[in-house]
C-alpha positions as CSV (number, residue, x, y, z in Angstrom):
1,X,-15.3,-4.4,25.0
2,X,-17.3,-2.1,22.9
3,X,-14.8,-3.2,19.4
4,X,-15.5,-6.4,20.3
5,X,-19.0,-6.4,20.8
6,X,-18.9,-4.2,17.2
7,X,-17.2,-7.0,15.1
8,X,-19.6,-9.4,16.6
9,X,-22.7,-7.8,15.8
10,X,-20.7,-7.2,11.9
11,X,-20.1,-10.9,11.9
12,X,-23.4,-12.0,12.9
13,X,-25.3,-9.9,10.7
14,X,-22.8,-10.9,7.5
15,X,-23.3,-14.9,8.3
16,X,-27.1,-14.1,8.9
17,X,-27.9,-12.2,5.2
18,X,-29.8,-13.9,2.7
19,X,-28.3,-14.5,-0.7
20,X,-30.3,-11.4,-2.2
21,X,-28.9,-9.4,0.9
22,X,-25.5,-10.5,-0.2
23,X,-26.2,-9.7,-3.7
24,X,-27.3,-6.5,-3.2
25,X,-24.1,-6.1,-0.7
26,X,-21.9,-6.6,-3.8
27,X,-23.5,-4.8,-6.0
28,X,-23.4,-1.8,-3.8
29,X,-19.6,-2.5,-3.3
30,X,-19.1,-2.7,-7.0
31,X,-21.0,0.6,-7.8
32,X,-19.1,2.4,-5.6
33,X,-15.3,1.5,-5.4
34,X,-15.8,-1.5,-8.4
35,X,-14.4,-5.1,-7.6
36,X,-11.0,-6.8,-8.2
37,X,-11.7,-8.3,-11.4
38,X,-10.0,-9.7,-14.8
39,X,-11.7,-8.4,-18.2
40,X,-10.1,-10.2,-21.4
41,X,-11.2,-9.4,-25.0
42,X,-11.3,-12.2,-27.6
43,X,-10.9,-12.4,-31.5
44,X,-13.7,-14.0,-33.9
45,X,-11.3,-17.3,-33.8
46,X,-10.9,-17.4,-30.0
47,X,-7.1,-16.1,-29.5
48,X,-6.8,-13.2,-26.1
49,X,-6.6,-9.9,-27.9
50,X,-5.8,-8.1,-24.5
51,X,-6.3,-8.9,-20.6
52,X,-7.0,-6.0,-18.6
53,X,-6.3,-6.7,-14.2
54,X,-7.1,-4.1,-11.4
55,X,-10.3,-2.9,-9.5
56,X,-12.7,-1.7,-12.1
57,X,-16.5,-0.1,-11.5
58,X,-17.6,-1.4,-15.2
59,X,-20.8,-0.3,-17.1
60,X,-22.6,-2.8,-19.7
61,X,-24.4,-1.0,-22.4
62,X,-26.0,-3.4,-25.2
63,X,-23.0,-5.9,-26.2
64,X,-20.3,-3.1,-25.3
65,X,-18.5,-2.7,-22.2
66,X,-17.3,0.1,-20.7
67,X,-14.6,1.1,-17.7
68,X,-11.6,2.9,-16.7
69,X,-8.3,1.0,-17.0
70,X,-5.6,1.1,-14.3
71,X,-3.8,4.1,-16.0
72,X,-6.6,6.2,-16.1
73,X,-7.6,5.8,-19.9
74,X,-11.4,5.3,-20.5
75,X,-11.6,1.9,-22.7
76,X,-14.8,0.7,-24.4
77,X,-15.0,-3.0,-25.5
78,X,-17.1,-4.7,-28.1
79,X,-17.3,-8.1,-29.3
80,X,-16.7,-11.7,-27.2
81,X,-15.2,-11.1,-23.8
82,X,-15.1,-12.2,-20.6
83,X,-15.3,-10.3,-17.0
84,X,-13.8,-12.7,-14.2
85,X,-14.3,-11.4,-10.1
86,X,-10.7,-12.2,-8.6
């Protein structure tokens, strides 16, 4: 009784957040164990120079980008590119 009581009261107060609650939700949840996410890197004319997939806590200084890739190697991005939530 008390589990289900528990899920309803997480359910409730999920549907019941406002959007800035839920904002600041994710951006807890991103901070701490980052978010599913797809980071690709472009060239000047537009062709994918690299696509990088996993769960990545990423930090945006000035235009470059910074996070740690799925093999454990620190990468550091400047220039066009994109960073997609999966």
């Amino acid at each position: 009784m008390i589990r289900y009581l528990t899920i309803a009261t997480i359910i409730f107060f999920t549907l019941s957040c406002t959007m800035e609650q839920k904002k600041k939700i994710k951006d807890f949840e991103a901070e701490t164990i980052g978010l599913n996410r797809e980071i690709t890197l472009f060239s000047d004319n537009g062709q994918v120079i690299k696509k990088w997939e996993g769960r990545f806590n990423i930090t945006r200084v000035g235009s470059s980008l910074y996070f740690i890739d799925s093999n454990g190697k620190s990468v550091i991005i400047n220039g066009t590119y994109i960073v997609q939530e999966k």
